[in-house]
TIVODO-979983 format. One line per field, with one value per residue (C-alpha): x, y, z; residue number from 1; residue in one letter. Coordinates in Angstrom, 3 decimals. Each point is the difference from the previous one (the first is absolute). Example, Ala and Ser with C-alpha at 12.3 -4.5 7.8 and 13.67 -1.06 7.14 Angstrom:
TIVODO-979983
c1: [12.300; 1.370]
c2: [-4.500; 3.440]
c3: [7.800; -0.660]
num: [1; 2]
residu: [a; s]
end
This chain:
TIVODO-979983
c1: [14.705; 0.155; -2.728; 1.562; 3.045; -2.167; -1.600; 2.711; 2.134; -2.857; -2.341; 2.289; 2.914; -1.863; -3.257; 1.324; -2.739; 2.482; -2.746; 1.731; 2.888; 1.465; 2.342; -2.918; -2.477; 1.479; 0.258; -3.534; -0.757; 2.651; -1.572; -3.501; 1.362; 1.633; -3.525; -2.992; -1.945; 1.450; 0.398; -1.629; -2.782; 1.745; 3.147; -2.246; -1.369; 3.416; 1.218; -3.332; 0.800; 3.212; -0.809; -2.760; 2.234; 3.016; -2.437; -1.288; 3.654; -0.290; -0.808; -2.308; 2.894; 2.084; -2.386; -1.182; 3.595; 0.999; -2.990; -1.785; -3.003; -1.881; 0.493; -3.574; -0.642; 3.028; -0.945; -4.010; 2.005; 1.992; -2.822; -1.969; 2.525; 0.315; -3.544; -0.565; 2.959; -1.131; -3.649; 1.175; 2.669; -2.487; 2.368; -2.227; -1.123; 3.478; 2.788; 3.531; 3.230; 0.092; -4.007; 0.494; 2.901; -1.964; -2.825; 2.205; 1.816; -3.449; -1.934; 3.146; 0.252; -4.194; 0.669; 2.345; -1.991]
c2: [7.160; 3.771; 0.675; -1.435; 1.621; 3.524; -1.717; 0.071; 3.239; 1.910; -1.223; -2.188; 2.107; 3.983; 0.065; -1.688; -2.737; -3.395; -2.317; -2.965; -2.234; 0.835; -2.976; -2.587; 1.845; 0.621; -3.790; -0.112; 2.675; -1.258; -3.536; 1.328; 1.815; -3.621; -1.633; 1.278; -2.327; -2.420; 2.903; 0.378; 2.508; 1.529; 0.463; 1.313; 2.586; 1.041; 0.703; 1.955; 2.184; 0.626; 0.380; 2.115; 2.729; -0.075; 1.241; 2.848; 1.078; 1.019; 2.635; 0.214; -0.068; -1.798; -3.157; 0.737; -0.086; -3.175; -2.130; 1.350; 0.269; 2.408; 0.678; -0.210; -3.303; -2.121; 1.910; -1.700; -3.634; -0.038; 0.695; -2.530; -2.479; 0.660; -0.012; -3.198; -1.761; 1.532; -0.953; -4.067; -0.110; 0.547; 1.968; 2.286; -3.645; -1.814; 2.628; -0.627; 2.062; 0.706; 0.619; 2.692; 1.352; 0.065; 1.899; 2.374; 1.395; 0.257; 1.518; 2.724; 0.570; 0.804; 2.265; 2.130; -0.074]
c3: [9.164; -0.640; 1.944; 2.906; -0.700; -0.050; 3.580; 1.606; -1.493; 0.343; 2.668; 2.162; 0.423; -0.280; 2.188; 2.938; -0.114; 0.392; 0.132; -1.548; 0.150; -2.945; -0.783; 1.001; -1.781; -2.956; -0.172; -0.024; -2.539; -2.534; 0.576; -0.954; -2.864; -1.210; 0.442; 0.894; -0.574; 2.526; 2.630; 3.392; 0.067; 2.479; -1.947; -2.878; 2.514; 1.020; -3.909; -1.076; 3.397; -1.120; -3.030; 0.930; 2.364; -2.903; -2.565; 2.309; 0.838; -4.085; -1.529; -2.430; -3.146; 1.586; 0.206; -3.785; -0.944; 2.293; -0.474; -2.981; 1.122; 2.071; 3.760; 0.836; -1.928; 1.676; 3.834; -0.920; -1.505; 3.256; 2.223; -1.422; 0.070; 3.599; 1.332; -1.755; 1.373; 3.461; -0.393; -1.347; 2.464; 3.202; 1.440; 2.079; 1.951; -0.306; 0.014; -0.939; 0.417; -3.422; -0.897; 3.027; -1.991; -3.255; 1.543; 2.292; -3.069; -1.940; 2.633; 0.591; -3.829; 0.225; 2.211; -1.362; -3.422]
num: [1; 2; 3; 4; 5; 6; 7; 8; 9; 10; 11; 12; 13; 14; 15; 16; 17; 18; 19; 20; 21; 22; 23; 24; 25; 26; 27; 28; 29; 30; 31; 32; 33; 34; 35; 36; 37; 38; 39; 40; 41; 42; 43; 44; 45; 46; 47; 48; 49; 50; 51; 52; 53; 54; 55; 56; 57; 58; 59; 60; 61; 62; 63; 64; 65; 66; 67; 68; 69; 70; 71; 72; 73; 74; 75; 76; 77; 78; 79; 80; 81; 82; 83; 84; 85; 86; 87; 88; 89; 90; 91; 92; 93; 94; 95; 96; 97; 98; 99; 100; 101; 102; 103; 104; 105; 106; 107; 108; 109; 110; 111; 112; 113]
residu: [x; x; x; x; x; x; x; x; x; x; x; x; x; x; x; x; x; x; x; x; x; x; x; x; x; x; x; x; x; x; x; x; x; x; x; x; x; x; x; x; x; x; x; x; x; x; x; x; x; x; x; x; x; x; x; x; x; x; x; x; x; x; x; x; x; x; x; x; x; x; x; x; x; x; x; x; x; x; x; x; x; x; x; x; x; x; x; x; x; x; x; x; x; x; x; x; x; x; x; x; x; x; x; x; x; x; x; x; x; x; x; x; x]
end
């Protein structure tokens, strides 16, 4: 939950990039955080993003300090947990709303890195 909380303090609300819904998509994310076993791939896509784009609004100490554990190694967990959500979910053949918003966030947060 604090990583969505950084989401959408620090992504969300400073770079100008609104690219969700915030009240229905925070439904989503809190969901997968509840069970993710049980959640959609696409929903599991959708929290790794975030995930992914709150831990690069960090820096370096900040992360250490927040998560205990190193920036790089959570940025590599996140990816990972992404691109195999992306890759199971199909979503490059069968596009949904929210795999597009999953991969729109990642693909703007590889850019900037």
């Amino acid at each position: 939950m604090r990583l969505w909380n950084i989401y959408v303090d620090n992504v969300e609300s400073c770079t100008g990039l609104k690219l969700l819904h915030l009240p229905s998509d925070e439904v989503k994310v809190y969901s997968t955080i509840d069970d993710p076993t049980s959640a959609s791939l696409e929903n599991l896509a959708l929290s790794f993003a975030v995930y992914f784009a709150a831990t690069i609004s960090l820096n370096v100490p900040e992360a250490q300090i927040t998560f205990g554990s190193d920036k790089q190694t959570l940025l590599l967990q996140f990816k990972i947990g992404l691109e195999q959500a992306i890759a199971h979910g199909d979503f490059l053949d069968r596009p949904t709303i929210t795999g597009l918003h999953a991969l729109a966030i990642y693909l703007v947060w590889i850019i900037i890195l």
